[in-house]
C-alpha atoms as a printed R data frame, in Angstrom:
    type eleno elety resid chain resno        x        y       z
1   ATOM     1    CA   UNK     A     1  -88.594  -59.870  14.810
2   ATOM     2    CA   UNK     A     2  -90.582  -60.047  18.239
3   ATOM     3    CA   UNK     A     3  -94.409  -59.474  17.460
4   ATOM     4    CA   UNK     A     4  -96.946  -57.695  19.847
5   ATOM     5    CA   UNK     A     5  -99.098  -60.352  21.613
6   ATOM     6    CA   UNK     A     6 -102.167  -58.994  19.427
7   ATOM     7    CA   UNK     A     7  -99.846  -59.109  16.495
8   ATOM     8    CA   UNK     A     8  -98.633  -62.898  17.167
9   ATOM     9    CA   UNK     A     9 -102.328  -63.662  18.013
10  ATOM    10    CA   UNK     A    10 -103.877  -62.696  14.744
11  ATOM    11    CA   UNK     A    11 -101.078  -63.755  12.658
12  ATOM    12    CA   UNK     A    12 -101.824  -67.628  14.410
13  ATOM    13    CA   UNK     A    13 -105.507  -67.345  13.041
14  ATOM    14    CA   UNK     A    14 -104.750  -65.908  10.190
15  ATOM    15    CA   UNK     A    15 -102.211  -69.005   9.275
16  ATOM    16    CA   UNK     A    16 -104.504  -71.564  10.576
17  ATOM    17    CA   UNK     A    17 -107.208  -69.980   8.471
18  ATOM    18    CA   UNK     A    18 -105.334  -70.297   5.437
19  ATOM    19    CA   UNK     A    19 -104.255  -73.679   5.946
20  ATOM    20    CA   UNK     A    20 -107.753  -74.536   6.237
21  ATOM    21    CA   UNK     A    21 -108.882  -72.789   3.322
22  ATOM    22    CA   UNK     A    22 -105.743  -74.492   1.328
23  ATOM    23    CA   UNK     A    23 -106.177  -77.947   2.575
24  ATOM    24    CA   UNK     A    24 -110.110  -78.053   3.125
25  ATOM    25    CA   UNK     A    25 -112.817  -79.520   0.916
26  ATOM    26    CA   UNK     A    26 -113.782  -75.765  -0.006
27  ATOM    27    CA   UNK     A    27 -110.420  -76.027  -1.781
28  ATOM    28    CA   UNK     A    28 -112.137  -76.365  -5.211
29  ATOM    29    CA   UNK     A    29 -114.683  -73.495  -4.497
30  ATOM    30    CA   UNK     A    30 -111.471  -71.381  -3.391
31  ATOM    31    CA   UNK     A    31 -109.790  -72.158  -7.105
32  ATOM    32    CA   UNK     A    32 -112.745  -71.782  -9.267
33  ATOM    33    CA   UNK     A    33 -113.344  -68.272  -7.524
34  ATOM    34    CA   UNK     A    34 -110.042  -67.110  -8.116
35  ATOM    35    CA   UNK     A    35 -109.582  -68.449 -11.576
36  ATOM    36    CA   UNK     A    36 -113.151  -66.897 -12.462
37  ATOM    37    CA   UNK     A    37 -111.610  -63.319 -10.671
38  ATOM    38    CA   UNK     A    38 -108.631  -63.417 -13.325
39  ATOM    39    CA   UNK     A    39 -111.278  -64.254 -16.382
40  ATOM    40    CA   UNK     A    40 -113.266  -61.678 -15.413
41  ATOM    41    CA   UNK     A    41 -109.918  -59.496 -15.461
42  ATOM    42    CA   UNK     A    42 -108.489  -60.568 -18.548
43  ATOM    43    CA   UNK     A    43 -111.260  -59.539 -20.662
44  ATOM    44    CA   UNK     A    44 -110.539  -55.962 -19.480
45  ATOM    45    CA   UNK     A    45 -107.029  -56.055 -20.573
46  ATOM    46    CA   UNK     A    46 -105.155  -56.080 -24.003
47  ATOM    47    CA   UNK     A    47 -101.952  -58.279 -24.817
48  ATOM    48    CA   UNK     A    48 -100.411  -55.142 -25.470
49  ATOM    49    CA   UNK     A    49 -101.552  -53.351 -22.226
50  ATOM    50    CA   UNK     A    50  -99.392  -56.281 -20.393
51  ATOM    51    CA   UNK     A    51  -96.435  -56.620 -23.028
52  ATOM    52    CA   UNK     A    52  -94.874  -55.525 -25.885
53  ATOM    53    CA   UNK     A    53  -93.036  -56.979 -28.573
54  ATOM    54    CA   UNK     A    54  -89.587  -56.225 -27.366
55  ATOM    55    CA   UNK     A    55  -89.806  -57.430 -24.144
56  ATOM    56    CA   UNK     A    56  -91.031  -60.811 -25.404
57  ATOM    57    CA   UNK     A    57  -88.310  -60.622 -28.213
58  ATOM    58    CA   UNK     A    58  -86.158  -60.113 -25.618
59  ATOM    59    CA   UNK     A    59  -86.937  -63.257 -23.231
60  ATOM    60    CA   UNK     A    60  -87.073  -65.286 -26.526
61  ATOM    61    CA   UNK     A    61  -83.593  -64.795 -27.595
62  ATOM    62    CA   UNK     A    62  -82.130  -65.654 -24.090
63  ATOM    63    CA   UNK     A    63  -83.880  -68.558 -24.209
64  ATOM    64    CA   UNK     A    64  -83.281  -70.027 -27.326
65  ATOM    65    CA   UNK     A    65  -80.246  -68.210 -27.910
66  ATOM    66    CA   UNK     A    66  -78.108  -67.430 -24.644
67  ATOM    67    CA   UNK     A    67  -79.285  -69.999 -22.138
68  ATOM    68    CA   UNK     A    68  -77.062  -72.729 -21.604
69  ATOM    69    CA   UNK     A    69  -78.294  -75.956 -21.204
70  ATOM    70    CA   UNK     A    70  -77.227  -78.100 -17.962
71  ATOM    71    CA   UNK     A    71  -75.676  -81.345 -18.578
72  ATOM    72    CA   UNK     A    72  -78.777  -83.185 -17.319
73  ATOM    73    CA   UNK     A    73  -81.017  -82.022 -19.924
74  ATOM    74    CA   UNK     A    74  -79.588  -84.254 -22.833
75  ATOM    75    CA   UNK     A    75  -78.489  -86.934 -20.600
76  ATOM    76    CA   UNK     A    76  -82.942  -86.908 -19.678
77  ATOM    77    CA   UNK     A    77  -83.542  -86.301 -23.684
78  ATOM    78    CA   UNK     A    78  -80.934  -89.115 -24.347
79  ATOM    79    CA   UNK     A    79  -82.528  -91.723 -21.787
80  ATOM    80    CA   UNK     A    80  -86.336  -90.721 -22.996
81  ATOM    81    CA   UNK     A    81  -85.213  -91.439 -26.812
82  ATOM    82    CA   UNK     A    82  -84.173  -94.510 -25.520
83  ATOM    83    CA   UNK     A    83  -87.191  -95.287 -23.635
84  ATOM    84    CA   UNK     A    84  -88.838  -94.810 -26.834
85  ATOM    85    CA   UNK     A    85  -87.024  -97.078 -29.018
86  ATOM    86    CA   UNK     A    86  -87.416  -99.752 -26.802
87  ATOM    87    CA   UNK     A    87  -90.945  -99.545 -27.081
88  ATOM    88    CA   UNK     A    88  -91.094  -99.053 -30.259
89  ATOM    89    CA   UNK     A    89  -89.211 -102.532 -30.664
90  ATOM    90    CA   UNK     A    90  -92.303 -104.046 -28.229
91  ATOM    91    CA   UNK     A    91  -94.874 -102.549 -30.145
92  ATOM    92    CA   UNK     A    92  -95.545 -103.963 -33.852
93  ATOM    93    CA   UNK     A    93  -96.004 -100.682 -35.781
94  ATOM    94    CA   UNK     A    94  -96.187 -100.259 -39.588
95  ATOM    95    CA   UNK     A    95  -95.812  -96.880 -41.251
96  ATOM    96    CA   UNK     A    96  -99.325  -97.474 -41.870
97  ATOM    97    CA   UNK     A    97 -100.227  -97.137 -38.538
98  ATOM    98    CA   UNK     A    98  -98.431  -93.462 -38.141
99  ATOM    99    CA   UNK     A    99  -99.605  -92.078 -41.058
100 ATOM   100    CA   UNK     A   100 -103.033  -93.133 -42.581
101 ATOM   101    CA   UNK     A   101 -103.901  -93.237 -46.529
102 ATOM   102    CA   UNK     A   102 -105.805  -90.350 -46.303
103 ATOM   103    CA   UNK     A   103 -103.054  -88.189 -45.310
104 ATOM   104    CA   UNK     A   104 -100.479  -88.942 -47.549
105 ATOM   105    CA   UNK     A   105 -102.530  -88.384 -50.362
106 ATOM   106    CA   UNK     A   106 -103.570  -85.052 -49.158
107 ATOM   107    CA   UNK     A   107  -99.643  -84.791 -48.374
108 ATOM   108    CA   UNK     A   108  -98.583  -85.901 -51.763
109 ATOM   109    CA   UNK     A   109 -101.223  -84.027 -53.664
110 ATOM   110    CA   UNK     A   110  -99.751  -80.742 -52.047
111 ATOM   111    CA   UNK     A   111  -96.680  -81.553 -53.172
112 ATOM   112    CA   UNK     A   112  -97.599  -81.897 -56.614
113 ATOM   113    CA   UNK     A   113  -98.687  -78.202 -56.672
114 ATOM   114    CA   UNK     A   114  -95.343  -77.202 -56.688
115 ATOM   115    CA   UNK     A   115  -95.142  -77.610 -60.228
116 ATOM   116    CA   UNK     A   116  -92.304  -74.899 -60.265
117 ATOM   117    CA   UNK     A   117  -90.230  -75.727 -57.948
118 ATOM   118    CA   UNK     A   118  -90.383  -79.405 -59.296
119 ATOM   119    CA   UNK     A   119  -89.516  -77.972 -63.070
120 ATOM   120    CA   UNK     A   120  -86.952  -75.794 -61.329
121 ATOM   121    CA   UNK     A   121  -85.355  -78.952 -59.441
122 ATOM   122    CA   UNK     A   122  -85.494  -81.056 -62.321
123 ATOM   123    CA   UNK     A   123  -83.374  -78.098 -64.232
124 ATOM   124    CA   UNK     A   124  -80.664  -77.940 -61.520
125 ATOM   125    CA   UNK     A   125  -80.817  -81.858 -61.401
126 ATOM   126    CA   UNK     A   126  -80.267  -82.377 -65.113
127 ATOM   127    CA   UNK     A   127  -77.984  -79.455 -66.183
128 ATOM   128    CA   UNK     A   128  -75.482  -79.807 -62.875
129 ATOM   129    CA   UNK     A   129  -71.931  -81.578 -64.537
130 ATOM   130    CA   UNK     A   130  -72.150  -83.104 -60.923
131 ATOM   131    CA   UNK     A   131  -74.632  -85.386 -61.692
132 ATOM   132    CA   UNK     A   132  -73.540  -86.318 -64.929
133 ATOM   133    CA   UNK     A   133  -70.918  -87.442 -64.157
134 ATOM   134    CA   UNK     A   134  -72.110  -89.626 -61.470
135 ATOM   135    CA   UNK     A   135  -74.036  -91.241 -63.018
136 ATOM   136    CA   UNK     A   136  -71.275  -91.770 -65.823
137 ATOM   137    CA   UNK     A   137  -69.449  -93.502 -62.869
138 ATOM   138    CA   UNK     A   138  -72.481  -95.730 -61.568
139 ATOM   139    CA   UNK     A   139  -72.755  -96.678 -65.698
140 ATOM   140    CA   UNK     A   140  -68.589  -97.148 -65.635
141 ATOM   141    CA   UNK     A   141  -68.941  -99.217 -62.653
142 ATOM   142    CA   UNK     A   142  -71.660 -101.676 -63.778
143 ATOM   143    CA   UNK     A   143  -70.536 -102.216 -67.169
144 ATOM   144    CA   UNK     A   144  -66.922 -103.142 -65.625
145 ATOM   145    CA   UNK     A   145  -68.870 -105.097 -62.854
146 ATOM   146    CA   UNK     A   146  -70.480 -106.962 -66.188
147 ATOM   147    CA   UNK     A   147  -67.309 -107.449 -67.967
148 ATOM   148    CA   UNK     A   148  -65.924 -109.320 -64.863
149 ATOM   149    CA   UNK     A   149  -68.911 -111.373 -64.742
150 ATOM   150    CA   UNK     A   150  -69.030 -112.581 -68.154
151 ATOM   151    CA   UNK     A   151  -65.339 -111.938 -69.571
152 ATOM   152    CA   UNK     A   152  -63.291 -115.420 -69.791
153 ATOM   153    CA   UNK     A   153  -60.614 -115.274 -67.207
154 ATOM   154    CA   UNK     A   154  -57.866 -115.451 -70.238
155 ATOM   155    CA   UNK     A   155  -58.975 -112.687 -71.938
156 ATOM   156    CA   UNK     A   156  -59.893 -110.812 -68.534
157 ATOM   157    CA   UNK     A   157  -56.245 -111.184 -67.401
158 ATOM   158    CA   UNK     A   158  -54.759 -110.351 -70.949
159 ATOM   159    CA   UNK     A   159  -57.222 -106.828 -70.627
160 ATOM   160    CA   UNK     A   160  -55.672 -105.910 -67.580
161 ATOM   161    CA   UNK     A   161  -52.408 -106.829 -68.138
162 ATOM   162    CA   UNK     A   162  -52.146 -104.683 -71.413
163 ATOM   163    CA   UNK     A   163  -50.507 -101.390 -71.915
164 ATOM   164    CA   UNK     A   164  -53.560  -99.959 -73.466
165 ATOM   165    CA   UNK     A   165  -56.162 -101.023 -70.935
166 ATOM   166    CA   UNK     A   166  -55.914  -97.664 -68.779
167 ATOM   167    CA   UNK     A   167  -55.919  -95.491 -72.339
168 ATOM   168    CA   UNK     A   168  -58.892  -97.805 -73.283
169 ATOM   169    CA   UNK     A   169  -60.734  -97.429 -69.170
170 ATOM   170    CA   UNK     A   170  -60.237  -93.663 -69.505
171 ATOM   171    CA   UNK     A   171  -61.901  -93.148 -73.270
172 ATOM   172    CA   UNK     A   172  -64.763  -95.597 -72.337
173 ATOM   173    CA   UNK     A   173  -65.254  -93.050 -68.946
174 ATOM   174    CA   UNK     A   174  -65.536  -90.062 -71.157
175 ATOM   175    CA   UNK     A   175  -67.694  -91.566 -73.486
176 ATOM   176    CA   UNK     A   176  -69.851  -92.370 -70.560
177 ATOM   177    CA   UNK     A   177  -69.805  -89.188 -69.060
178 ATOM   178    CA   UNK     A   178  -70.897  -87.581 -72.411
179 ATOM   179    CA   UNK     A   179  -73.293  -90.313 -72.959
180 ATOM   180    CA   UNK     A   180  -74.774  -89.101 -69.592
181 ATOM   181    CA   UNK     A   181  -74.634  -85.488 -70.069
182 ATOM   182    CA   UNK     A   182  -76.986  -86.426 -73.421
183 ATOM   183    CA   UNK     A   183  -78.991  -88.870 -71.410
184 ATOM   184    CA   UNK     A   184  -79.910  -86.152 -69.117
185 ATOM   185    CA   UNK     A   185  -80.334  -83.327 -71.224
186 ATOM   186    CA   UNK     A   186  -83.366  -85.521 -72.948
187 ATOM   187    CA   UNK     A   187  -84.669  -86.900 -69.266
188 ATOM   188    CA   UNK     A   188  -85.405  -82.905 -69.054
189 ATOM   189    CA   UNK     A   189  -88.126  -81.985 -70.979
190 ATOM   190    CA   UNK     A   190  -89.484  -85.580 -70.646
191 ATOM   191    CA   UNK     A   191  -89.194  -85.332 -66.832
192 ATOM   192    CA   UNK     A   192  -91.439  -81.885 -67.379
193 ATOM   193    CA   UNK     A   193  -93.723  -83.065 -69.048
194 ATOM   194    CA   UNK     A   194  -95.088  -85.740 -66.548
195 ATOM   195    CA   UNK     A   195  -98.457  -84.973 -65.665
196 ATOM   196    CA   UNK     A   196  -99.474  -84.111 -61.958
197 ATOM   197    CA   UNK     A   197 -101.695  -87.115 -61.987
198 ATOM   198    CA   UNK     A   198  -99.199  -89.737 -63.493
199 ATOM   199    CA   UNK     A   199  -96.977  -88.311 -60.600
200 ATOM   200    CA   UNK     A   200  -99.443  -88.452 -57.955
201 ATOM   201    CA   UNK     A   201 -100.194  -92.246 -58.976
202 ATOM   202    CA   UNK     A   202  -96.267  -92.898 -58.824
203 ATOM   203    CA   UNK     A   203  -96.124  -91.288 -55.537
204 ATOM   204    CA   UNK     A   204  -98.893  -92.963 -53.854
205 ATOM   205    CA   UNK     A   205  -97.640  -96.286 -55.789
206 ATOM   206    CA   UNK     A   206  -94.593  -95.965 -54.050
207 ATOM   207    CA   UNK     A   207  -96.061  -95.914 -50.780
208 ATOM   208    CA   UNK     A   208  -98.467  -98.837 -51.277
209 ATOM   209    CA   UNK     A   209  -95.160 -100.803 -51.007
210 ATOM   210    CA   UNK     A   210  -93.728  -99.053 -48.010
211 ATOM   211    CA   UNK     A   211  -97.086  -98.659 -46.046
212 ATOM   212    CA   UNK     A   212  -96.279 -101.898 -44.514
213 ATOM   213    CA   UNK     A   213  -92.960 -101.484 -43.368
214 ATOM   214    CA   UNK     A   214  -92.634 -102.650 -39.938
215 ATOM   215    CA   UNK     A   215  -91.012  -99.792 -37.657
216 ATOM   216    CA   UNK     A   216  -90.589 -101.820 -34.788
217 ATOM   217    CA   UNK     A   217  -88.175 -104.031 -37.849
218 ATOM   218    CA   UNK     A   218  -86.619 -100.873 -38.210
219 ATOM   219    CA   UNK     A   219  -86.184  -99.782 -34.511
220 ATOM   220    CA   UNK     A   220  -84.463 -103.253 -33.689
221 ATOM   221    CA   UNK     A   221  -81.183 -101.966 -36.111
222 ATOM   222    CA   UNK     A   222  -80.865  -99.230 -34.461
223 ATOM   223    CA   UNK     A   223  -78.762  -99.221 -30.658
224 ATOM   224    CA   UNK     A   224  -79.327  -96.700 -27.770
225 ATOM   225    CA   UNK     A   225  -75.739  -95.996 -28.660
226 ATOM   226    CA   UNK     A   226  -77.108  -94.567 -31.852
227 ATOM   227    CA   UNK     A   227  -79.179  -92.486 -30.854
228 ATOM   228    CA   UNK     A   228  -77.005  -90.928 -28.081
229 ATOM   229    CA   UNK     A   229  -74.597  -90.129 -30.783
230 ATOM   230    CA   UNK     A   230  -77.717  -88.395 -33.282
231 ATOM   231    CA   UNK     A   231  -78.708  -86.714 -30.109
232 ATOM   232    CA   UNK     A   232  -75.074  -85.399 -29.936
233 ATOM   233    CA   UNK     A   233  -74.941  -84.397 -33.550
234 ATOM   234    CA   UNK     A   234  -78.071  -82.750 -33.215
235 ATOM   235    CA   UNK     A   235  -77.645  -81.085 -30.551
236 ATOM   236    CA   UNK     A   236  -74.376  -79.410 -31.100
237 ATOM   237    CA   UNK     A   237  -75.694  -78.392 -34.379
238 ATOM   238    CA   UNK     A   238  -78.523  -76.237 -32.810
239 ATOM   239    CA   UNK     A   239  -75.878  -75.087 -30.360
240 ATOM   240    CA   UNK     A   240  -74.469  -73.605 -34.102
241 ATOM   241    CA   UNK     A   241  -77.822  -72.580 -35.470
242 ATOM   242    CA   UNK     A   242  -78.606  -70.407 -32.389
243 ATOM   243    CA   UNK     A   243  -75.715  -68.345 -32.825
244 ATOM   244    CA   UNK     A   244  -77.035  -67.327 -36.298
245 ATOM   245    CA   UNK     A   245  -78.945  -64.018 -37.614
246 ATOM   246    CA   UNK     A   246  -81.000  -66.285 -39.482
247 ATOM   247    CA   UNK     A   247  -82.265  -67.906 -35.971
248 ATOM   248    CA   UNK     A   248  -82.355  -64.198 -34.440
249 ATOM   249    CA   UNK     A   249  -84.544  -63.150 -37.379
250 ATOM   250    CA   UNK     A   250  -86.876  -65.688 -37.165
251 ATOM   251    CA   UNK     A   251  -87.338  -65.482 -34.175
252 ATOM   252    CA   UNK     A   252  -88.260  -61.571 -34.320
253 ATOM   253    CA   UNK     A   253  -90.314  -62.215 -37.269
254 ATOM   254    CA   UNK     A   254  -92.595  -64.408 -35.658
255 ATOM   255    CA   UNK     A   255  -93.259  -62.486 -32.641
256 ATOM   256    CA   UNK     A   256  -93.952  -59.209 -34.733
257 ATOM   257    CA   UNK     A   257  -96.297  -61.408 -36.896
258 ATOM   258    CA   UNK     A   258  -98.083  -62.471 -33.628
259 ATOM   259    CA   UNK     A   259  -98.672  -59.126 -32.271
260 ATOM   260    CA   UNK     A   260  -99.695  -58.181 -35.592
261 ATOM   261    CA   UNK     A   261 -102.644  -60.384 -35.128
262 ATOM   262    CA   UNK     A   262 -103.077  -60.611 -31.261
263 ATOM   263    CA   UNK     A   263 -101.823  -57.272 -29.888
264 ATOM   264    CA   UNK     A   264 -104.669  -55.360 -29.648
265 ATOM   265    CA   UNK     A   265 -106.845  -58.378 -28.553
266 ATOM   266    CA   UNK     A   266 -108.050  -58.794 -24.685
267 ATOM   267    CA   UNK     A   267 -106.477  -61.728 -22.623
268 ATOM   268    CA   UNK     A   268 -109.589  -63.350 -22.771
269 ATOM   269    CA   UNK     A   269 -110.026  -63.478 -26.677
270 ATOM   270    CA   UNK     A   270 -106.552  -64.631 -27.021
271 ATOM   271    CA   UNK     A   271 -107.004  -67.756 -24.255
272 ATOM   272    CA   UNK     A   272 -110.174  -68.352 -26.132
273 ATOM   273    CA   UNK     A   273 -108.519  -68.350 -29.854
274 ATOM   274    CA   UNK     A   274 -105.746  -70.205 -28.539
275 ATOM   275    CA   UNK     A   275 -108.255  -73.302 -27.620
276 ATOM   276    CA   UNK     A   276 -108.041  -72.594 -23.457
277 ATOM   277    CA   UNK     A   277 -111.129  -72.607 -21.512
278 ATOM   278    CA   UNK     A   278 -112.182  -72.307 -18.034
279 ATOM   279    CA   UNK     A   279 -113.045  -75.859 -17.415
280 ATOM   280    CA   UNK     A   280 -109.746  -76.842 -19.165
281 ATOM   281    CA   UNK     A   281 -107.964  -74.343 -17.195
282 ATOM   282    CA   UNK     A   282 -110.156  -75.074 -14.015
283 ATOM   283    CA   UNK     A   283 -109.631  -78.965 -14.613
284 ATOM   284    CA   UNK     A   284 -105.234  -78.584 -14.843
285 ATOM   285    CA   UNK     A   285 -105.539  -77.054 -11.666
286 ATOM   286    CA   UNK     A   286 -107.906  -79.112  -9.401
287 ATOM   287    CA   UNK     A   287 -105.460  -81.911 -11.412
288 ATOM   288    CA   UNK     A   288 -102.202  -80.416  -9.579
289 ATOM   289    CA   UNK     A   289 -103.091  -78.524  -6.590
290 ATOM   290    CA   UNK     A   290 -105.054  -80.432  -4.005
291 ATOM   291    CA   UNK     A   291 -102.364  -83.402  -4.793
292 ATOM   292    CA   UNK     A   292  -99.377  -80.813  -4.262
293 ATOM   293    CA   UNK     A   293 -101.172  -79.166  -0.714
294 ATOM   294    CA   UNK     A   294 -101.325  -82.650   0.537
295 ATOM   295    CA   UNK     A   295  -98.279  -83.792   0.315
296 ATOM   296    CA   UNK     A   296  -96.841  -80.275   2.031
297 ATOM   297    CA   UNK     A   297  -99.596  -80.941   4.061
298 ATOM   298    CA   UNK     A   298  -98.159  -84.779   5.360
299 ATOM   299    CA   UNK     A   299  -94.640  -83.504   5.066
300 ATOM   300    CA   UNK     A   300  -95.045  -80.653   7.476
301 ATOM   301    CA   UNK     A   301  -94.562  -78.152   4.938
302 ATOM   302    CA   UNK     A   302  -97.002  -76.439   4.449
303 ATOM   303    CA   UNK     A   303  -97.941  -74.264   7.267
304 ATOM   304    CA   UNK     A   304  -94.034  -72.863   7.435
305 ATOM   305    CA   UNK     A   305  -94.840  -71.635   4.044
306 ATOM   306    CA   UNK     A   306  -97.967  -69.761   4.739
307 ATOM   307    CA   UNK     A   307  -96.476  -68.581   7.950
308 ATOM   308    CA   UNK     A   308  -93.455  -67.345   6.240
309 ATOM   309    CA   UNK     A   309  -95.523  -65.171   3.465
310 ATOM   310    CA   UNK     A   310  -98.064  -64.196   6.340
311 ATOM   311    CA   UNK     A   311  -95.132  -63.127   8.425
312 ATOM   312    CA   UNK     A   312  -93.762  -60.455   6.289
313 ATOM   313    CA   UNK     A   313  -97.263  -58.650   6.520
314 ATOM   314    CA   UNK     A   314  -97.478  -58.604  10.265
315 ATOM   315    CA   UNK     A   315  -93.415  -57.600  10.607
316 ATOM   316    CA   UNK     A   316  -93.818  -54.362   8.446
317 ATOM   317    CA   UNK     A   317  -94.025  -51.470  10.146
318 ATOM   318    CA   UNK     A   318  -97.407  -50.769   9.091
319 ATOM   319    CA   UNK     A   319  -98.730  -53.372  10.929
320 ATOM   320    CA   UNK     A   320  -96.930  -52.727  14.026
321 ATOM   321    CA   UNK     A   321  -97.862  -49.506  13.974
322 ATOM   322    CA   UNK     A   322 -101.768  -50.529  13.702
323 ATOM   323    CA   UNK     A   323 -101.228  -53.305  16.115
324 ATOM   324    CA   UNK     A   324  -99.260  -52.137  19.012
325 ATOM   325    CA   UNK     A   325 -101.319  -50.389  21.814
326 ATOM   326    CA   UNK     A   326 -100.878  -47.068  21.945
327 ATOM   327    CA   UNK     A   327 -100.405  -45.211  25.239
């Protein structure tokens, strides 16, 4: 659209001016002002003036429900999980290291808590047939693994070769199954009445011994092939959980919950709570911006931009109609 000459004139300054203020050492003053303008806003405004819960609901479940992924977002997940095992195979790392004393006993101490849930797993355990009768196998298996070790060959071949040996295999099976059944039936009450302390001691016993397990050991078994493929599995398993009500739900509860708490709370208490403040805010952006501007800058992009959101202004037909002298 062909601009008046007055028109053309002050949309020139007007671009030049910006660029300036954009690319200029008052750059930082121009930022801080601006970012201290929306502050100063947000403490007049309520979450729930701005949003509600269904429109956030809303956005949530197309993205973690609807949108589809493109194919260069796991082949970037798969290549960073592989950047990361091969440093973890550089760097010598002990479980130690990752996760200090102090915080598996505060870890394993609120696990023994669950004293119910621990009595209630150590019912199902015990009193599931399942188990029984695995571990009636793993008791079949090593006494047959002893009685090839120490058997003489003669009387091991004369044992297999006779009629009765499967009539004999299949009654000493049974006996260890019911054997088992017993065995567990006992380990229950004696399994309950393990103390939270003796447990605790086991626990943190255990991971005296495992404390200095070298990751790095661990990391060098494991291929980038590998984890491409648990990347895979994973990832077409959340494709499966998405699709749930159980995902949906979750995701609905936990929005409602955070209204419940937030919604009637200004912008600025919510930043604040959240652990944002201006300098943090102020310091991201002076991080980001002046580096971004000067690169448009040196690239020549930069004042086509401005000129292009400037232009729109000085096109309508509000300006015109201001601008253009009038007979």
């Amino acid at each position: 659209m062909s601009l008046s000459p007055l028109a053309q004139s002050l949309l020139d300054a007007h671009v030049d001016f910006t660029v300036r203020e954009l690319s200029g050492s008052q750059l930082k003053e121009l930022i801080a002002s601006g970012l201290d303008d929306l502050l100063q806003q947000a403490d007049k405004l309520r979450l729930r003036d701005v949003v509600s819960v269904s429109m956030i609901q809303e956005t949530a479940r197309f993205y973690a429900m609807k949108l589809q992924l493109r194919a260069a977002i796991p082949e970037i997940a798969s290549a960073v999980g592989q950047t990361i095992l091969q440093r973890l195979r550089q760097r010598p790392t002990s479980l130690d290291d990752i996760v200090p004393q102090r915080h598996v006993r505060e870890f394993f101490s609120k696990m023994v808590e669950f004293k119910t849930l621990r009595e209630r797993s150590i019912d199902e355990f015990t009193s599931n047939p399942v188990y029984a009768r695995l571990l009636a196998e793993l008791l079949y298996k090593r006494l047959a693994a002893l009685v090839n070790d120490h058997t003489p060959s003669v009387v091991h071949q004369l044992w297999h070769k006779s009629t009765r040996a499967a009539h004999w295999q299949a009654s000493l099976h049974e006996l260890l199954i019911n054997m088992a059944e017993r065995s567990l039936d006992d380990a229950r009450e004696h399994l309950k009445a393990i103390s939270d302390e003796t447990i605790l001691e086991a626990m943190l016993d255990a991971w005296d011994e495992l404390r200095d397990f070298s990751v790095s050991g661990l990391a060098q078994e494991v291929t980038p092939l590998d984890i491409e493929d648990y990347y895979v599995i994973l990832y077409e398993y959340w494709q499966t959980l998405r699709q749930t009500d159980v995902y949906r739900d979750a995701i609905d509860a936990g929005i409602e919950a955070f209204f419940s708490v937030y919604g009637d709370c200004t912008l600025s208490e919510l930043i604040h709570d959240v652990g944002l403040t201006r300098e943090i805010m102020l310091g991201d952006a002076l991080r980001f911006a002046p580096a971004i501007i000067k690169v448009l800058k040196r690239k020549k992009m930069l004042e086509p931009m401005v000129r292009k959101t400037l232009s729109r202004f000085y096109e309508s037909a509000e300006a015109q109609a201001l601008l253009t002298p009038r007979p």
